[in-house]
Backbone as XML, in Angstrom:
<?xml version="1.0"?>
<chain id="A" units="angstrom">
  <residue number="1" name="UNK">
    <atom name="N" x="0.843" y="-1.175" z="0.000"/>
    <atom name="CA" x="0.000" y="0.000" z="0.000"/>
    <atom name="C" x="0.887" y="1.236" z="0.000"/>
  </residue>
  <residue number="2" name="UNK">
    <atom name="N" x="0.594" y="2.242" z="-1.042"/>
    <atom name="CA" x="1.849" y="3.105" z="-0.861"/>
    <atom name="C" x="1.641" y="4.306" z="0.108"/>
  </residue>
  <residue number="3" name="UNK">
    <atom name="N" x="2.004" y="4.792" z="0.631"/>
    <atom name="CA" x="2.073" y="5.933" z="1.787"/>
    <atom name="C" x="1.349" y="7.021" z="1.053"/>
  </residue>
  <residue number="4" name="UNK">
    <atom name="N" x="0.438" y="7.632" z="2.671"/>
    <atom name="CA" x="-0.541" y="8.643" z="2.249"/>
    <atom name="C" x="0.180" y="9.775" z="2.967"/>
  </residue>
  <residue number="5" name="UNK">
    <atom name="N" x="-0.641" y="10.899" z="3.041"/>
    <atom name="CA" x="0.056" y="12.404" z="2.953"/>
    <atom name="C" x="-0.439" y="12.130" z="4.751"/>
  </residue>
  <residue number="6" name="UNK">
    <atom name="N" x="-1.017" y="11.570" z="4.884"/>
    <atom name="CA" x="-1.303" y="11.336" z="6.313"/>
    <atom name="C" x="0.110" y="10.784" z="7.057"/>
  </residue>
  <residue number="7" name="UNK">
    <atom name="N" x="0.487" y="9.700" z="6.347"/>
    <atom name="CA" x="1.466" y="8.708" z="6.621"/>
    <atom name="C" x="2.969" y="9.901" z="6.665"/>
  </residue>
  <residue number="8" name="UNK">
    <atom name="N" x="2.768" y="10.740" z="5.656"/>
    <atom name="CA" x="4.137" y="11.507" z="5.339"/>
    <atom name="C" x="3.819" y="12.131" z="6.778"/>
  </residue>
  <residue number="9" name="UNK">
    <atom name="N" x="3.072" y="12.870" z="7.151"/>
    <atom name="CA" x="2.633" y="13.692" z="8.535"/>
    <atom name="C" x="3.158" y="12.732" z="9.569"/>
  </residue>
  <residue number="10" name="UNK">
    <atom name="N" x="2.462" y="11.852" z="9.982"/>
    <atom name="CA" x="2.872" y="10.993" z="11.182"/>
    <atom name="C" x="4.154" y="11.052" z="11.247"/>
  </residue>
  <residue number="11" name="UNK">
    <atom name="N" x="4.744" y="10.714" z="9.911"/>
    <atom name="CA" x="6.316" y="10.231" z="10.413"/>
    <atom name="C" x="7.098" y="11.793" z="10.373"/>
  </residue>
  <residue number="12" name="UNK">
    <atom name="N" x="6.510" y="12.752" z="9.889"/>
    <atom name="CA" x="7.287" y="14.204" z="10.347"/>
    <atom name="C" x="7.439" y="14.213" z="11.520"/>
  </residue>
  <residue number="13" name="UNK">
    <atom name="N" x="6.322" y="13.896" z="11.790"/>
    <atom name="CA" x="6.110" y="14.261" z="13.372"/>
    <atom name="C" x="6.783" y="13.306" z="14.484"/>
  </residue>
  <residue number="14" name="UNK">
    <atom name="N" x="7.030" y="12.536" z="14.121"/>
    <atom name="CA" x="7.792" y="11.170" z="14.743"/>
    <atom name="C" x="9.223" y="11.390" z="15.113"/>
  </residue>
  <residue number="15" name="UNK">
    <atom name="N" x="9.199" y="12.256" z="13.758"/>
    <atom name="CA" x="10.951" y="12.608" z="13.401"/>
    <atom name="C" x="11.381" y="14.050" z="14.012"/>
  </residue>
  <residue number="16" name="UNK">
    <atom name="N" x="10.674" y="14.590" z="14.506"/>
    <atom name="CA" x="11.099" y="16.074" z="14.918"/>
    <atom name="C" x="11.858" y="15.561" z="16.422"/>
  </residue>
  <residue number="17" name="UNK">
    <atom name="N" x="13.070" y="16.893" z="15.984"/>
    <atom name="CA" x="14.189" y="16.595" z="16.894"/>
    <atom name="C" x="14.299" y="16.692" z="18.200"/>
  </residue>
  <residue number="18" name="UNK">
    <atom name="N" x="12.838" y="17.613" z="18.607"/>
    <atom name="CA" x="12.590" y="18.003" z="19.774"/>
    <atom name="C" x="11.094" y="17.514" z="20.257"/>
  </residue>
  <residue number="19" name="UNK">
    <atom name="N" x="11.172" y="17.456" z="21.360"/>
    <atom name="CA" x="9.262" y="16.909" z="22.181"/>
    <atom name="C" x="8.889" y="18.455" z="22.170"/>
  </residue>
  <residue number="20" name="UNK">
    <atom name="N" x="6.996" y="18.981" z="21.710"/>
    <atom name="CA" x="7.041" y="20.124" z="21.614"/>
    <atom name="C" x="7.354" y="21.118" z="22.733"/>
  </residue>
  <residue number="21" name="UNK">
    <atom name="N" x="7.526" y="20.430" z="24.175"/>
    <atom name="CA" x="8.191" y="21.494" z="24.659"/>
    <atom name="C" x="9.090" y="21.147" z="25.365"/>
  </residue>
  <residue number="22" name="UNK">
    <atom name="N" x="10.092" y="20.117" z="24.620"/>
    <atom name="CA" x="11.484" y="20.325" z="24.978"/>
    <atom name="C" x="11.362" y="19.299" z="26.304"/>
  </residue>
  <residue number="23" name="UNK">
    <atom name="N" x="10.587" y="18.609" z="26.802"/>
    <atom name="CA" x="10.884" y="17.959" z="27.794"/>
    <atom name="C" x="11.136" y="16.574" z="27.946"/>
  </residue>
  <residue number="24" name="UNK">
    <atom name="N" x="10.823" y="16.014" z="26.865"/>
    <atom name="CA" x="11.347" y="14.630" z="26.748"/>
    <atom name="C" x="12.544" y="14.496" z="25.966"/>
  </residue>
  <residue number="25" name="UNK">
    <atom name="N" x="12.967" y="13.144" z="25.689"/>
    <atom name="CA" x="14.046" y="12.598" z="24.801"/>
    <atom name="C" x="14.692" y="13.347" z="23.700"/>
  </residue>
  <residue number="26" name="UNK">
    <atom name="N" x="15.660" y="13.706" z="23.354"/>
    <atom name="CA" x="15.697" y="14.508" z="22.329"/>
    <atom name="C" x="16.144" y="13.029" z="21.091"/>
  </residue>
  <residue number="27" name="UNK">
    <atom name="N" x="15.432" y="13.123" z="20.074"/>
    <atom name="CA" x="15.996" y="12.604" z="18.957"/>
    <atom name="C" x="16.147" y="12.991" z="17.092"/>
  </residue>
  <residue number="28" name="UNK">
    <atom name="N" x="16.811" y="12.924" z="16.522"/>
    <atom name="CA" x="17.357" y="13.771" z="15.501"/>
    <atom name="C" x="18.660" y="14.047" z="15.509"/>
  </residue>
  <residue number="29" name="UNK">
    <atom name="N" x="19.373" y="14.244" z="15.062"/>
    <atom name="CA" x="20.673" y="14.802" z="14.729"/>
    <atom name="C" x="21.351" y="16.156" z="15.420"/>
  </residue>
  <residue number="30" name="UNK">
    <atom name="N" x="19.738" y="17.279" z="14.860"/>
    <atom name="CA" x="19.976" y="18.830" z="15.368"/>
    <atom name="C" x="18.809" y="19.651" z="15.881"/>
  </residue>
  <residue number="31" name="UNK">
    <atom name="N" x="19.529" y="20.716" z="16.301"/>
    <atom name="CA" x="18.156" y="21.249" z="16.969"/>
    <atom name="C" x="18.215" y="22.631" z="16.481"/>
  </residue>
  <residue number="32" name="UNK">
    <atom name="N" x="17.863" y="23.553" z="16.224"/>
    <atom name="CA" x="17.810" y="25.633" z="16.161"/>
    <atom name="C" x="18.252" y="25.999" z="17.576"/>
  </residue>
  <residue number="33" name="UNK">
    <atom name="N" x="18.923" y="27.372" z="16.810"/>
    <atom name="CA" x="19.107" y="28.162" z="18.226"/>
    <atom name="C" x="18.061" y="28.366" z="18.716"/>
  </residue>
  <residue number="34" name="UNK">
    <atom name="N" x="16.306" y="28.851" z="18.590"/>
    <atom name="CA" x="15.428" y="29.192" z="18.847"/>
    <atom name="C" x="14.564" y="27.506" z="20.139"/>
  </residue>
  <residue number="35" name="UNK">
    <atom name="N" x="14.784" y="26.807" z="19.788"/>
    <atom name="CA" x="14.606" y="25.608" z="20.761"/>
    <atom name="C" x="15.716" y="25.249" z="21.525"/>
  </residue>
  <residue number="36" name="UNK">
    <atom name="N" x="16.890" y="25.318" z="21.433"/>
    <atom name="CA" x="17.642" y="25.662" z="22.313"/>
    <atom name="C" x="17.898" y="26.617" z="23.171"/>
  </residue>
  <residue number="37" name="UNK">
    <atom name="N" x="17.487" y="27.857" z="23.195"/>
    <atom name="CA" x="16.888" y="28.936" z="24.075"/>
    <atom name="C" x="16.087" y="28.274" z="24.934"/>
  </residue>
  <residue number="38" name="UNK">
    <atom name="N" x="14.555" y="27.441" z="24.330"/>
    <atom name="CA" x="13.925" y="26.992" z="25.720"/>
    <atom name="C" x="14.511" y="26.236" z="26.050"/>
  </residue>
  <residue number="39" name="UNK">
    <atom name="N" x="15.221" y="25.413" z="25.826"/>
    <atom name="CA" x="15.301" y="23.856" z="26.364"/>
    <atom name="C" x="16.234" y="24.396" z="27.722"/>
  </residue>
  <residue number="40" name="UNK">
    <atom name="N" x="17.199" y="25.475" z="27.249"/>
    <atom name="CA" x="18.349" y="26.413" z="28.754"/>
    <atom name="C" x="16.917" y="26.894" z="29.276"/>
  </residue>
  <residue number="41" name="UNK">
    <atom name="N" x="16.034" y="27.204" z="28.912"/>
    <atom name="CA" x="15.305" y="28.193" z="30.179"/>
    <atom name="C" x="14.635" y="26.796" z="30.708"/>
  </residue>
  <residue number="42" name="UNK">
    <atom name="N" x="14.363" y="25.937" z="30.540"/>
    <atom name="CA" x="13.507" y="24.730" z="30.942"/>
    <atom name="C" x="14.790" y="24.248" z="32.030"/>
  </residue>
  <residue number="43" name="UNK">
    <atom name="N" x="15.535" y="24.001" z="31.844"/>
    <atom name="CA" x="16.735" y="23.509" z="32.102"/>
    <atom name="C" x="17.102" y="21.605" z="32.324"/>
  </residue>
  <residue number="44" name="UNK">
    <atom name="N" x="18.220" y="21.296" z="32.368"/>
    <atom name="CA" x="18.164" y="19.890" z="32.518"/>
    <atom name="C" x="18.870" y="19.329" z="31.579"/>
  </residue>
  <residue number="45" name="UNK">
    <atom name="N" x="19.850" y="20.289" z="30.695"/>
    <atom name="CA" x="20.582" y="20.285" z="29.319"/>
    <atom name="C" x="21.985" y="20.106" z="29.465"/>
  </residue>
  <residue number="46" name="UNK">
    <atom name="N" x="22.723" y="19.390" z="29.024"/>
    <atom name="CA" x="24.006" y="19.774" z="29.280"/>
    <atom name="C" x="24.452" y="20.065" z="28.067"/>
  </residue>
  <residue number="47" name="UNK">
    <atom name="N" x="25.244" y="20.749" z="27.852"/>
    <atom name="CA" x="25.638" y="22.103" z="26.772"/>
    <atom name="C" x="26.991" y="21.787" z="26.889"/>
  </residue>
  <residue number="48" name="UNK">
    <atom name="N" x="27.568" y="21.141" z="25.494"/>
    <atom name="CA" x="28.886" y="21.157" z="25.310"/>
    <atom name="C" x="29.489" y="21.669" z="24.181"/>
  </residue>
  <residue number="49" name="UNK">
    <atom name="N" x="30.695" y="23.234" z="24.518"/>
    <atom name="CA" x="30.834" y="23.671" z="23.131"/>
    <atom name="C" x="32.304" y="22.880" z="22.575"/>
  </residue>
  <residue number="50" name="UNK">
    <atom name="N" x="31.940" y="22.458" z="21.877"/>
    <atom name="CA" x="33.548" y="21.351" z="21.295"/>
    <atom name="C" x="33.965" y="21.895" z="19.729"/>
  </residue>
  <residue number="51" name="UNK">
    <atom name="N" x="34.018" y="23.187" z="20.151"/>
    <atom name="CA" x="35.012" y="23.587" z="19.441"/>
    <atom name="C" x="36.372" y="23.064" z="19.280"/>
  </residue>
  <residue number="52" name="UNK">
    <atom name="N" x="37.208" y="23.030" z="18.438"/>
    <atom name="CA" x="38.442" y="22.923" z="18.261"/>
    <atom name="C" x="39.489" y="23.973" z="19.121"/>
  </residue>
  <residue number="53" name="UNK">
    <atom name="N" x="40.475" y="23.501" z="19.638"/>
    <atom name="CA" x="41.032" y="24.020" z="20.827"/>
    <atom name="C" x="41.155" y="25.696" z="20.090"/>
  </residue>
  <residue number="54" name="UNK">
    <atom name="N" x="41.912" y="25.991" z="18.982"/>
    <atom name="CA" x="42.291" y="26.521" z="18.636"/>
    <atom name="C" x="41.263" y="27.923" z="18.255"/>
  </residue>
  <residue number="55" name="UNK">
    <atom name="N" x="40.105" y="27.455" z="17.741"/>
    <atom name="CA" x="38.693" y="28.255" z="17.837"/>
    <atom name="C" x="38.643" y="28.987" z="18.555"/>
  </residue>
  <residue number="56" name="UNK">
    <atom name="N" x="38.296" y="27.750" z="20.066"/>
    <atom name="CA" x="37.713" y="28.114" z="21.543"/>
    <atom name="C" x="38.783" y="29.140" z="21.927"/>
  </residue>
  <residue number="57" name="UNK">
    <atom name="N" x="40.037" y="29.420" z="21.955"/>
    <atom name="CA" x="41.093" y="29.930" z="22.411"/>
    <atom name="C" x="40.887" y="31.692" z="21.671"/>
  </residue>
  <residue number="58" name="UNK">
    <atom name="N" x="40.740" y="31.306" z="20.305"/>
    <atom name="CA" x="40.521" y="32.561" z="19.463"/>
    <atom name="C" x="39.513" y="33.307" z="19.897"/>
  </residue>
  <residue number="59" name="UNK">
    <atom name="N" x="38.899" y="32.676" z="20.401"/>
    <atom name="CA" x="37.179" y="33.454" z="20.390"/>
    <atom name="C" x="36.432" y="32.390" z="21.944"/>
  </residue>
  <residue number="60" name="UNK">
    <atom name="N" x="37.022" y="32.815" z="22.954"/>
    <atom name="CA" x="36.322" y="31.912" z="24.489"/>
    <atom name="C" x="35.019" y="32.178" z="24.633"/>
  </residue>
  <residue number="61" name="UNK">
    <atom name="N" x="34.367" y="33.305" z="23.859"/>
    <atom name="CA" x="32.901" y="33.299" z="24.305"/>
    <atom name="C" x="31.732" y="32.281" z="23.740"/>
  </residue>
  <residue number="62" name="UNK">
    <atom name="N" x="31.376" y="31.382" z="25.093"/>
    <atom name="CA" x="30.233" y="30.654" z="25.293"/>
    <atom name="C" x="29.265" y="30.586" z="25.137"/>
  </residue>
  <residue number="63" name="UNK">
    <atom name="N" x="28.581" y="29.923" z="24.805"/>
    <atom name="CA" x="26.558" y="29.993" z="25.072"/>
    <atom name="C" x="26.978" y="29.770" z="27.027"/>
  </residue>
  <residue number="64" name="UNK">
    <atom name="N" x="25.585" y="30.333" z="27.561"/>
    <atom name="CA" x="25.761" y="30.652" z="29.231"/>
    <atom name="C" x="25.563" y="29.142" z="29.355"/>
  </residue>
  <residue number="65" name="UNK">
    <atom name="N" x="26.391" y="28.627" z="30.237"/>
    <atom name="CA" x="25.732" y="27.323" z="30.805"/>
    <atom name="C" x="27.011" y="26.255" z="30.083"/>
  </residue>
  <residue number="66" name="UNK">
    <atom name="N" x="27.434" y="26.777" z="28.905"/>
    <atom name="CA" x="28.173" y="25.606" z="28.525"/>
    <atom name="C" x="29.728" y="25.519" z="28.919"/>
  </residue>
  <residue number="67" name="UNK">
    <atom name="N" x="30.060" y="24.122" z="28.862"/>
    <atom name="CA" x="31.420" y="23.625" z="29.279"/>
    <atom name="C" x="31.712" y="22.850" z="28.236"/>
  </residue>
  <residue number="68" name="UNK">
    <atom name="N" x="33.096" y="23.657" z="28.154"/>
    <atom name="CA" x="34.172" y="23.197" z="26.844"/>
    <atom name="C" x="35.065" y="21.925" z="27.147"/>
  </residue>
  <residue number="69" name="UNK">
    <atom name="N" x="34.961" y="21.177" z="25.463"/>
    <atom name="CA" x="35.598" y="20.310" z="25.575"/>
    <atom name="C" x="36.141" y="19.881" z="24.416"/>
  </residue>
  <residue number="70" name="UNK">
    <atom name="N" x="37.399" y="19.227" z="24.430"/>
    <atom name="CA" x="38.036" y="18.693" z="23.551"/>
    <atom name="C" x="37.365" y="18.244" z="22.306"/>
  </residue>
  <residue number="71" name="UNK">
    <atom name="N" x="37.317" y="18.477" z="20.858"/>
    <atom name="CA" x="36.690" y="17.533" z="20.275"/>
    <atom name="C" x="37.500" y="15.675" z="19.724"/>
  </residue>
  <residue number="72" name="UNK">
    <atom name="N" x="38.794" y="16.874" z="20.160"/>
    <atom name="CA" x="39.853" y="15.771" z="19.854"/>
    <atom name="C" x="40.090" y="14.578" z="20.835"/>
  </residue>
  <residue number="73" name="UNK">
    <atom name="N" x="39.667" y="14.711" z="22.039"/>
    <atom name="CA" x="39.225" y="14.085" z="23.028"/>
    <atom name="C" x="38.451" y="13.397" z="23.898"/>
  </residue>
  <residue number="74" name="UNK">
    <atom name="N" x="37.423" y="13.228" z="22.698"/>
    <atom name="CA" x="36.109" y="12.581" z="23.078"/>
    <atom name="C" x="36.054" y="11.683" z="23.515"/>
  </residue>
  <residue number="75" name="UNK">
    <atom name="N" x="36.990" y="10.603" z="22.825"/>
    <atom name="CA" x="37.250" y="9.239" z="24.076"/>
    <atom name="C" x="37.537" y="9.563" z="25.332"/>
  </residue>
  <residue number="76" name="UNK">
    <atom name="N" x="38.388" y="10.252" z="25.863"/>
    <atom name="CA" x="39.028" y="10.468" z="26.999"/>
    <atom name="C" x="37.502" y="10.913" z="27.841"/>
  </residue>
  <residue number="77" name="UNK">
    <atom name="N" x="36.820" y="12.185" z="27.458"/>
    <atom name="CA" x="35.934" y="12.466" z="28.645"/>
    <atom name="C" x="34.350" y="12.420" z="28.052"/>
  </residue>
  <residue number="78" name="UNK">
    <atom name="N" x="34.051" y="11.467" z="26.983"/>
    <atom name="CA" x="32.773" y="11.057" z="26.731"/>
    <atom name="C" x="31.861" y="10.175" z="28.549"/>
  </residue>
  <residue number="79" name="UNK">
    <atom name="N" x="32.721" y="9.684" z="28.626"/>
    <atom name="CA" x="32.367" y="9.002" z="29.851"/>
    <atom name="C" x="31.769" y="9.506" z="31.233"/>
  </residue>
  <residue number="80" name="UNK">
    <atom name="N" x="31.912" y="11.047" z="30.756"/>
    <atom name="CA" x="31.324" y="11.829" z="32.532"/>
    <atom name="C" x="30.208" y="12.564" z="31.724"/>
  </residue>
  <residue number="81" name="UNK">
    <atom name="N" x="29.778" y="11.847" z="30.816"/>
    <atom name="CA" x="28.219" y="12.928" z="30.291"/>
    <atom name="C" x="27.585" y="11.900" z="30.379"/>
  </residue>
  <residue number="82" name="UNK">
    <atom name="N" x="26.359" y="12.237" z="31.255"/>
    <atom name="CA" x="25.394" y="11.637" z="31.801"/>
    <atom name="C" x="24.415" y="10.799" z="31.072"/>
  </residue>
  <residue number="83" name="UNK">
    <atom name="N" x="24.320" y="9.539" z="31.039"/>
    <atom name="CA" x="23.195" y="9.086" z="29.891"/>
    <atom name="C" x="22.157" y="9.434" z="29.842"/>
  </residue>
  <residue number="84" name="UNK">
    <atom name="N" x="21.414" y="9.988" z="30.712"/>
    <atom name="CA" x="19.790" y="10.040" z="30.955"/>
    <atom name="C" x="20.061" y="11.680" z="30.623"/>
  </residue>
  <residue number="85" name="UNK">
    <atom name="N" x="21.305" y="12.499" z="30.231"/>
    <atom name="CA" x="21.140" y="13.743" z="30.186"/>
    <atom name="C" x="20.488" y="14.417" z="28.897"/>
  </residue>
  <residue number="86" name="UNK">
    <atom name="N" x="20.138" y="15.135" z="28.523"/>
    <atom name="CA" x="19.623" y="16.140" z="27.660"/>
    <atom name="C" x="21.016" y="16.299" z="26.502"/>
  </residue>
  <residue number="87" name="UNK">
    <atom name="N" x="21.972" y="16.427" z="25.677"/>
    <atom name="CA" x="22.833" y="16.684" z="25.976"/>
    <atom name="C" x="22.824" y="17.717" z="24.446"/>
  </residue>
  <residue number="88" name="UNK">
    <atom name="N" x="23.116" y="18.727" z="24.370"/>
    <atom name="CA" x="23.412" y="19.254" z="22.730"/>
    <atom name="C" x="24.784" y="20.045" z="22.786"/>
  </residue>
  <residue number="89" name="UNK">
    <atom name="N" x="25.779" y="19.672" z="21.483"/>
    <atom name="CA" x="26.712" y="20.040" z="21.110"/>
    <atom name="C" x="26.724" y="21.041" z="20.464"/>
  </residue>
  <residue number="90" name="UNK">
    <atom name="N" x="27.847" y="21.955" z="20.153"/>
    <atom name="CA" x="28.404" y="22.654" z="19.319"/>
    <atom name="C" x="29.425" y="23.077" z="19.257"/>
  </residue>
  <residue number="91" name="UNK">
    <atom name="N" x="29.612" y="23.306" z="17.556"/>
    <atom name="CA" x="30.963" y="24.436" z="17.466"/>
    <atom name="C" x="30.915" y="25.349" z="16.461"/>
  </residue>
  <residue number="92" name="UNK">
    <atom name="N" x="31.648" y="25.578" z="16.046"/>
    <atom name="CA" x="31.167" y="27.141" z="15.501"/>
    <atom name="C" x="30.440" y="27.351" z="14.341"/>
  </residue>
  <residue number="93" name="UNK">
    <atom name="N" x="29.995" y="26.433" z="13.562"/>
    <atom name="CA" x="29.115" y="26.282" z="12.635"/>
    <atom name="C" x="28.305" y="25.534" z="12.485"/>
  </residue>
  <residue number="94" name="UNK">
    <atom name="N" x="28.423" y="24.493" z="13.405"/>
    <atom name="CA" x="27.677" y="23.486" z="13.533"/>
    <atom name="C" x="27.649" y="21.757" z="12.417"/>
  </residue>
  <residue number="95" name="UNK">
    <atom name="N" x="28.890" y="21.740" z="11.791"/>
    <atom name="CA" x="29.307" y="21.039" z="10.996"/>
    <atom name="C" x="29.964" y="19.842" z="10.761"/>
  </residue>
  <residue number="96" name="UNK">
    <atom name="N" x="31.493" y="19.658" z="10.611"/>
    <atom name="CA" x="31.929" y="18.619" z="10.715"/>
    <atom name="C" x="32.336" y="18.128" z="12.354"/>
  </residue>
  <residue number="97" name="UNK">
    <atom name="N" x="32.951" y="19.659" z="12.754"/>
    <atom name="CA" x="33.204" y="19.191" z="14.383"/>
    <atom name="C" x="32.177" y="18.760" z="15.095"/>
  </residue>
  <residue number="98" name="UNK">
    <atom name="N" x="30.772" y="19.422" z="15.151"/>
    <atom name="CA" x="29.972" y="19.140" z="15.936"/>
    <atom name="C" x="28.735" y="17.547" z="15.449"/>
  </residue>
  <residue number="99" name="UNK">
    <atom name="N" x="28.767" y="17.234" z="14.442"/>
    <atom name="CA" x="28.629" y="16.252" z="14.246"/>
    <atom name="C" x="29.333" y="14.710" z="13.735"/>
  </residue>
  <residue number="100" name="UNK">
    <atom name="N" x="30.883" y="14.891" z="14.250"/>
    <atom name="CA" x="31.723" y="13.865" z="14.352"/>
    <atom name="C" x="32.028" y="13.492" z="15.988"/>
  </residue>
  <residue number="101" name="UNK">
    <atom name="N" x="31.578" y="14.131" z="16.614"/>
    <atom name="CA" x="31.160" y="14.541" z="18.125"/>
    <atom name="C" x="30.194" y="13.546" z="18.668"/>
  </residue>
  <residue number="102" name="UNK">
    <atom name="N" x="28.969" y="14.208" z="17.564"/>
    <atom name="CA" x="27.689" y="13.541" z="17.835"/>
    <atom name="C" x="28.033" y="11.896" z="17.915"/>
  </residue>
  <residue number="103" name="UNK">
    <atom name="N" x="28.674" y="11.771" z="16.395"/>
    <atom name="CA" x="28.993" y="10.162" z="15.976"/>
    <atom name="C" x="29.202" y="9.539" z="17.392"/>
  </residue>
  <residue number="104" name="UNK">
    <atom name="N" x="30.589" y="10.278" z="17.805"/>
    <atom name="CA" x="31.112" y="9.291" z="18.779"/>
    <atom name="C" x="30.161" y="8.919" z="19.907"/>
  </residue>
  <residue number="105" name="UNK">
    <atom name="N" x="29.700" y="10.663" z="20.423"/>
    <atom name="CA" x="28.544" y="9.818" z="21.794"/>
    <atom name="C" x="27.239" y="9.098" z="21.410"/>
  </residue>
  <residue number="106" name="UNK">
    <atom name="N" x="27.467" y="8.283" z="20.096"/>
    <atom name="CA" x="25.932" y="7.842" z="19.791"/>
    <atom name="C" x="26.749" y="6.574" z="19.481"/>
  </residue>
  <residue number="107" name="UNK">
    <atom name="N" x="28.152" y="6.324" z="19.313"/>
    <atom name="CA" x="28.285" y="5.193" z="19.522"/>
    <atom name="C" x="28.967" y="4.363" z="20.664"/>
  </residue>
  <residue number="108" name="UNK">
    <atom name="N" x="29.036" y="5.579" z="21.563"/>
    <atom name="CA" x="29.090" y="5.155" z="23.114"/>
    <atom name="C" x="27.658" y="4.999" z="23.600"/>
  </residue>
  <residue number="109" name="UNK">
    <atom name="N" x="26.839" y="5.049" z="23.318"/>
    <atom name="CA" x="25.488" y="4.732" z="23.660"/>
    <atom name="C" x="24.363" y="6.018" z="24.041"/>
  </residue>
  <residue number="110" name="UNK">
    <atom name="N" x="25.115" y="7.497" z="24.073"/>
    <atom name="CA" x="24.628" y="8.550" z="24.493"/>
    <atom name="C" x="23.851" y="9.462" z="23.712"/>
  </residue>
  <residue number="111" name="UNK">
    <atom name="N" x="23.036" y="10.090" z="24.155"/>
    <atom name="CA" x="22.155" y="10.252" z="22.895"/>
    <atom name="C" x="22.384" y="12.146" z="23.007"/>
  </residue>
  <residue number="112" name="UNK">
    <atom name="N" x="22.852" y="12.262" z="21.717"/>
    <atom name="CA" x="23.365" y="13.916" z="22.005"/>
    <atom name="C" x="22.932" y="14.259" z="20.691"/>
  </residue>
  <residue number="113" name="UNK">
    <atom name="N" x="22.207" y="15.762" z="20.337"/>
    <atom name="CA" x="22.239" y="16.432" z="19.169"/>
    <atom name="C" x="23.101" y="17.906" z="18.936"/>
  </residue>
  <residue number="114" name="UNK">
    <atom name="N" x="23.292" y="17.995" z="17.966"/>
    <atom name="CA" x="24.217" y="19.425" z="17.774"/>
    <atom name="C" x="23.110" y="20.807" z="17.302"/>
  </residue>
  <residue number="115" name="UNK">
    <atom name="N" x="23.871" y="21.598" z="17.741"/>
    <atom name="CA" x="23.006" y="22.857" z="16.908"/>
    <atom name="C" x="23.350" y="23.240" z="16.068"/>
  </residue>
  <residue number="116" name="UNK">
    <atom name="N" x="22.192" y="22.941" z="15.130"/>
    <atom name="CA" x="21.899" y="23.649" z="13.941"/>
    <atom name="C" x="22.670" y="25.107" z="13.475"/>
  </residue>
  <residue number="117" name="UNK">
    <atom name="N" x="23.885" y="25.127" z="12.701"/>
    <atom name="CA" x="24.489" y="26.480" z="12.533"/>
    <atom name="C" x="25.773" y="26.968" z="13.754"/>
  </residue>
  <residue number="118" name="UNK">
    <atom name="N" x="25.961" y="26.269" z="14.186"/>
    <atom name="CA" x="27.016" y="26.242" z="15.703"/>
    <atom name="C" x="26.624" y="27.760" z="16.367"/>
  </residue>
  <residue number="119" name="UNK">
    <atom name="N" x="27.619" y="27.938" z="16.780"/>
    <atom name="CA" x="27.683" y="29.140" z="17.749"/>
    <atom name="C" x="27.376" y="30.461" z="16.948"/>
  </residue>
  <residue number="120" name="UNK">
    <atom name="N" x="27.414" y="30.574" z="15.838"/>
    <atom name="CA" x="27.541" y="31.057" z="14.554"/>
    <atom name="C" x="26.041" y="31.542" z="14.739"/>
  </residue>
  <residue number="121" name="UNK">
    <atom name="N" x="25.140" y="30.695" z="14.529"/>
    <atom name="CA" x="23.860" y="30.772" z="14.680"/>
    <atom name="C" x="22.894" y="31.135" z="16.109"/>
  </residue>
  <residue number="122" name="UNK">
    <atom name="N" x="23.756" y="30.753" z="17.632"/>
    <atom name="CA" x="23.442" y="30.935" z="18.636"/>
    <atom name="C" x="23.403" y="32.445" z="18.701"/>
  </residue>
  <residue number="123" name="UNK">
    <atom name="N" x="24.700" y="33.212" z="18.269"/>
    <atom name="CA" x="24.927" y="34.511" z="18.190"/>
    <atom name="C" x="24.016" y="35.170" z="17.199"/>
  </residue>
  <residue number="124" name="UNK">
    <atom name="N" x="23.618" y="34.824" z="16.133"/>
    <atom name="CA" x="22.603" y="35.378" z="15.438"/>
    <atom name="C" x="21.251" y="35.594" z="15.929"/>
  </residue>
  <residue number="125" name="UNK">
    <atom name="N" x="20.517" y="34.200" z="17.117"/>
    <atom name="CA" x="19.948" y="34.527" z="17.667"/>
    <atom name="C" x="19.805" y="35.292" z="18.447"/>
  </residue>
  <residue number="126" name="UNK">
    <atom name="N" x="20.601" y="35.483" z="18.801"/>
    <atom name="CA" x="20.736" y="36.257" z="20.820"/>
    <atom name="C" x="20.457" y="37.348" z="19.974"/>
  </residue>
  <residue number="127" name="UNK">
    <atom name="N" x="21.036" y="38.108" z="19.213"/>
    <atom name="CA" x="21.137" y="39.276" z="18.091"/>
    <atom name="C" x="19.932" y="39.633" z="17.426"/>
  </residue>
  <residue number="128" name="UNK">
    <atom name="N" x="19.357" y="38.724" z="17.205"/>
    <atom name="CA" x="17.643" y="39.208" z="16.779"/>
    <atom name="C" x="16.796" y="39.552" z="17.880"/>
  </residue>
  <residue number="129" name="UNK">
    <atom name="N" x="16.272" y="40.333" z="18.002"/>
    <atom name="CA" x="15.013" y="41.625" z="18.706"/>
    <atom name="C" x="14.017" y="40.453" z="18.993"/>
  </residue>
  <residue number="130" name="UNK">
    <atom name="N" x="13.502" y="40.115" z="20.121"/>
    <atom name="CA" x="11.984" y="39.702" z="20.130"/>
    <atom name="C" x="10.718" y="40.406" z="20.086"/>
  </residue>
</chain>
């Protein structure tokens, strides 16, 4: 039976990266700066910016809340991020670093998404007027 426009709906909806308000499981790949805003005001997130040392060094400013880490080092301290945690990555564009990142804590068993556009995009938000 071939798939109805109903069927395409369900599974959008199946597939969105976020619960609509951010309080359950996160699954998907990525998330917007704009749902990442609530998910910090909701709180319960752990926020890792894994920039490349050299980035982070150039430019130290953070999203509030987050703690930097190696990307080159992911084996070493994948192990103190919490499984049951919330967890979303980034780096400054949101690209190869932050989703070779992802790879690894999804094949340590941890379930982490990156943001959409890295820090790049966090700053664009903060920067737009509500």
């Amino acid at each position: 039976m071939p798939p109805t426009e109903k069927h395409f709906e369900t599974s959008l909806k199946s597939s969105l990266c976020y619960h609509e308000e951010n309080k359950g499981p996160i699954a998907g790949p990525s998330i917007d700066a704009p749902h990442l805003a609530k998910m910090l005001a909701q709180g319960g997130v752990t926020l890792l910016d894994v920039r490349r040392k050299a980035d982070h060094e150039a430019a130290p400013d953070m999203i509030p809340g987050a703690i930097w880490r190696d990307p080159e080092q992911v084996e070493q301290w994948a192990g103190e991020v919490a499984k049951d945690s919330r967890t979303v990555i980034y780096c400054v564009r949101g690209g190869s670093v932050s989703q070779s990142v992802r790879n690894k804590l999804l094949e340590k068993g941890l379930a982490a998404v990156y943001l959409d556009g890295g820090l790049k995009a966090w700053t664009e938000h903060e920067e737009t007027p509500a």
